[in-house]
C-alpha positions as CSV (number, residue, x, y, z in Angstrom):
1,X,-74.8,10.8,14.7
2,X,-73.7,11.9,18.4
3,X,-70.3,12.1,19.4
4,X,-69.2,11.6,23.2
5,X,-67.4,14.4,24.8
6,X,-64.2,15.0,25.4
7,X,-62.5,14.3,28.6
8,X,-61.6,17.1,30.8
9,X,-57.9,17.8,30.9
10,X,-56.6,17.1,34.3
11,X,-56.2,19.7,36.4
12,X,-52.3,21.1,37.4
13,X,-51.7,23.4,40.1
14,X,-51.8,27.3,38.9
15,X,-48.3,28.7,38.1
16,X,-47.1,31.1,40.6
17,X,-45.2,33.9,40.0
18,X,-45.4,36.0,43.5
19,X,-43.8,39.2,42.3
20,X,-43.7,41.6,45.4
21,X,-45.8,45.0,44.1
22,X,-42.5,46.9,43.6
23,X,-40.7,44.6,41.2
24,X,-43.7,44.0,39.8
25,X,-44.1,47.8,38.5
26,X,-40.3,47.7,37.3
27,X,-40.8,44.7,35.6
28,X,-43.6,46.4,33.8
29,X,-41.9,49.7,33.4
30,X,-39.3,47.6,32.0
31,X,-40.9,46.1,29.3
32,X,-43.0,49.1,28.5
33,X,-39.8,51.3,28.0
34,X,-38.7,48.6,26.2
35,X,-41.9,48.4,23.8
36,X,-41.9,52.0,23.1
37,X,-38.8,52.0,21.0
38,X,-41.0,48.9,18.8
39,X,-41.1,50.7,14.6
40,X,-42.6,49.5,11.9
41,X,-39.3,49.1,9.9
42,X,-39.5,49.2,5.9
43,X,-35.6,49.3,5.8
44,X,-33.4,45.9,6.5
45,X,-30.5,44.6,6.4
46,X,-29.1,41.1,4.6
47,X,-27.7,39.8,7.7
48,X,-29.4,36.5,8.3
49,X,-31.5,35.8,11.4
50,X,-30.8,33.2,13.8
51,X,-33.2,30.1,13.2
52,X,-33.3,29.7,16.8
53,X,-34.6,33.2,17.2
54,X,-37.1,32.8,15.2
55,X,-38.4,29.5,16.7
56,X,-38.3,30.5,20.5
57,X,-40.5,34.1,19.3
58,X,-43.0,31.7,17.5
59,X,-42.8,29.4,20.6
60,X,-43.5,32.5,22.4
61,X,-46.2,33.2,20.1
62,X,-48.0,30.2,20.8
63,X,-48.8,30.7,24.4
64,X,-51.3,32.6,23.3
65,X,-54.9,32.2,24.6
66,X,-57.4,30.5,22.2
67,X,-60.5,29.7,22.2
68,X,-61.2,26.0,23.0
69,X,-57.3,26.4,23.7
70,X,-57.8,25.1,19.8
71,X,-54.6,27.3,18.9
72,X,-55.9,28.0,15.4
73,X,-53.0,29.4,13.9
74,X,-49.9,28.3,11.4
75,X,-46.6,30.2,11.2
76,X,-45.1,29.9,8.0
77,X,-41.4,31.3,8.1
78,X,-40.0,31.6,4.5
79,X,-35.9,32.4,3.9
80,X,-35.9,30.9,0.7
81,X,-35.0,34.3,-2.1
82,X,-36.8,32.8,-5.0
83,X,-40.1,31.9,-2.6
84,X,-40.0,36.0,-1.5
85,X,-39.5,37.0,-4.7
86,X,-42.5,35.1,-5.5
87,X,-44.7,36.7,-2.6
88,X,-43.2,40.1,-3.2
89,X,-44.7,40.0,-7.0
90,X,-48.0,38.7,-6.3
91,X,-48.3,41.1,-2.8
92,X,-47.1,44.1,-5.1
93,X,-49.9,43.6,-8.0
94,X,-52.9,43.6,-5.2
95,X,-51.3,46.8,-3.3
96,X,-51.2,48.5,-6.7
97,X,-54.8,47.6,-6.9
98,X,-55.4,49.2,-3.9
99,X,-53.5,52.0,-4.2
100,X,-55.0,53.0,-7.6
101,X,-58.2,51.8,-7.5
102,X,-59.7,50.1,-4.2
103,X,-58.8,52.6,-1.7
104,X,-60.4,55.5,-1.0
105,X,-59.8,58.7,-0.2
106,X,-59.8,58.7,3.1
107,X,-58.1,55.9,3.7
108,X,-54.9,57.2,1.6
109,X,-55.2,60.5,3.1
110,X,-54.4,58.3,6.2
111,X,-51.6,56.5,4.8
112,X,-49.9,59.5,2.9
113,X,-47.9,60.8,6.0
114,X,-46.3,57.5,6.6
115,X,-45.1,57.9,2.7
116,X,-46.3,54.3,1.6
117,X,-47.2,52.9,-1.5
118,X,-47.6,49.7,-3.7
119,X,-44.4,49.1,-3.9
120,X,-42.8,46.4,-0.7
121,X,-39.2,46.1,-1.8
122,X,-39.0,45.0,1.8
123,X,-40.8,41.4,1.1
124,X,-37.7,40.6,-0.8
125,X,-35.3,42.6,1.1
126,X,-35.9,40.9,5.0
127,X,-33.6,38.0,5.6
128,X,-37.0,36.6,7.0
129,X,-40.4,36.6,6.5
130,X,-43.7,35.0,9.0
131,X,-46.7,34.6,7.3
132,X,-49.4,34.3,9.9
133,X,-52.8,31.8,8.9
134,X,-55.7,31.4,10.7
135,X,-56.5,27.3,10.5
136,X,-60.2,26.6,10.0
137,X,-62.3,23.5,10.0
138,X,-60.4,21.1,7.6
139,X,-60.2,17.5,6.8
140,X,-57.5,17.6,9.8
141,X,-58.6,20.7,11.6
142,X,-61.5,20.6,14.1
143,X,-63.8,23.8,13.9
144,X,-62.1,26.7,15.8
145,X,-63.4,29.7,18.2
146,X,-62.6,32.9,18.0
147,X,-59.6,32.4,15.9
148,X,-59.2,37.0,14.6
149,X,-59.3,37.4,18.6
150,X,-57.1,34.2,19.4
151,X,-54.4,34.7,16.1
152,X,-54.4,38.0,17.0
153,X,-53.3,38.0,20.5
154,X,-50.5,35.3,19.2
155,X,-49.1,37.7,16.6
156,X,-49.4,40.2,19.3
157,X,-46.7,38.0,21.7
158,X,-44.8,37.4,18.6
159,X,-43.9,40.8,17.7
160,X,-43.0,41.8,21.4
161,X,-40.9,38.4,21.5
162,X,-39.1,39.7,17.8
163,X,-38.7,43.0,19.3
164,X,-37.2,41.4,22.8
165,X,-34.4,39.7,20.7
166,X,-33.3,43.2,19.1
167,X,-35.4,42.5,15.4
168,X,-37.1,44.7,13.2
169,X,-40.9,43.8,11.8
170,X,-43.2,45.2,9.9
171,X,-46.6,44.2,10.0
172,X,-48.1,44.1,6.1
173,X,-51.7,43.0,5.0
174,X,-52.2,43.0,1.6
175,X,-55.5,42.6,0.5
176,X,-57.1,40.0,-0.6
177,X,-54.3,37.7,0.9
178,X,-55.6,34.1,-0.9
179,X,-52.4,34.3,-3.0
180,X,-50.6,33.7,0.3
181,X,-52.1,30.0,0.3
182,X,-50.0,29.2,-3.0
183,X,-47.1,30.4,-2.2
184,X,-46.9,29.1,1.1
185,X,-48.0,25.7,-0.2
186,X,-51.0,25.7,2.4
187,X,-54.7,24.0,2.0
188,X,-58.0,26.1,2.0
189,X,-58.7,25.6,5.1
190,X,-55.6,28.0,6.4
191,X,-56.2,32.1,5.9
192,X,-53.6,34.6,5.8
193,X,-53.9,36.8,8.2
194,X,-50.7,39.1,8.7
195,X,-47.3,38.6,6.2
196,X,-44.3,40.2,9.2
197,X,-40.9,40.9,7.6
198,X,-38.3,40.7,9.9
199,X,-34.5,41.2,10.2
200,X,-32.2,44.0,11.5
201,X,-32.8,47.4,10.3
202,X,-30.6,48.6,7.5
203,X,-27.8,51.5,8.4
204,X,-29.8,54.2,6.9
205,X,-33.0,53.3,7.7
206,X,-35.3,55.6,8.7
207,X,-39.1,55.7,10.4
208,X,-41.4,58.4,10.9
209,X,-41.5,60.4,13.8
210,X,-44.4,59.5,15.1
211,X,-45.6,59.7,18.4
212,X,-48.0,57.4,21.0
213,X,-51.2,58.1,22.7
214,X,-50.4,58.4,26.5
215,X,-51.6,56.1,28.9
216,X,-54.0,58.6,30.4
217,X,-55.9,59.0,27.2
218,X,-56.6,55.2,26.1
219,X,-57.1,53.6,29.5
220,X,-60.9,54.0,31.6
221,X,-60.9,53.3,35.1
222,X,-64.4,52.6,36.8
């Protein structure tokens, strides 16, 4: 059976911008500065987010490119204390997996300077917390392109946006993630792909003091 194509969208005019080359570097100095004081945060606070916050970052978020401008992604944003209690329990018994048994030695040599383990008090302890799905081909989905590359650079504008309006994240990927579908209440056809803890960082907290490739060393001009 053939189907017809789609219609073109109709064409708009290009947004314009015209930045003169000056402002344009401080506007990107700006944000870079900005961006470099971005930490994975383990530690937060109970005050509560702002919904609105939360819903302008997300609308920020979903900007993003995609392929087929499908925009195959879901951001599930749960506040409810019983529901992280639940994904805190579940998360915790597949980290311990992979902290005793699935990782290797390598990989925790990796980890051990950043002090991590199983345990993610910090899925309870956020005031919010963004679970990030890829949407595949569904009874109500059409089949996306692309959608690692195209969720990716949305969680990518959604952390920058979160970190813009003065909140912590973390970025957590336990592994395997299909617990995430219960919890969330979402149909096969939707795949975790990031869980992001955010809020305001605790008092005390604390990060490592880590440090950032420079600019020199991961950029190639030809």
């Amino acid at each position: 059976m053939s189907t017809q194509p789609q219609a073109p969208y109709p064409a708009v005019p290009a947004p314009r911008f015209d930045v003169p080359g000056t402002e344009a570097t401080e506007r990107a100095r700006a944000f870079a500065d900005t961006m470099t004081l971005r930490r994975t945060v383990r530690d937060f606070a109970p005050a509560p987010v702002p919904e609105r916050v939360i819903d302008e970052a997300v609308r920020a978020a979903a900007t993003a490119p995609s392929g087929a401008n499908l925009q195959p992604w879901r951001f599930v944003v749960i506040t409810d204390p019983e529901r992280k209690r639940r994904l805190r329990e579940a998360a915790e018994a597949e980290e311990r997996e992979f902290y005793e048994r699935r990782a290797s030695p390598e990989w925790l040599e990796a980890l051990a300077p950043l002090g991590t383990d199983w345990r993610k008090p910090f899925l309870e302890d956020a005031p919010a917390v963004i679970v990030v799905f890829e949407v595949h081909k569904g009874p109500h989905t059409p089949r996306p392109y692309y959608v690692k590359e195209s969720v990716g650079i949305a969680v990518g504008f959604l952390l920058a946006a979160l970190h813009q309006a003065g909140l912590a994240t973390l970025t957590h990927t336990p592994s395997p993630m299909r617990f995430l579908n219960e919890v969330c209440e979402r149909p096969q056809e939707e795949r975790a792909y990031v869980v992001i803890p955010v809020g305001y960082p605790a008092d005390d907290a604390m990060v490592p003091d880590i440090t950032r490739k420079p600019v020199e060393e991961v950029v190639v001009r030809l």
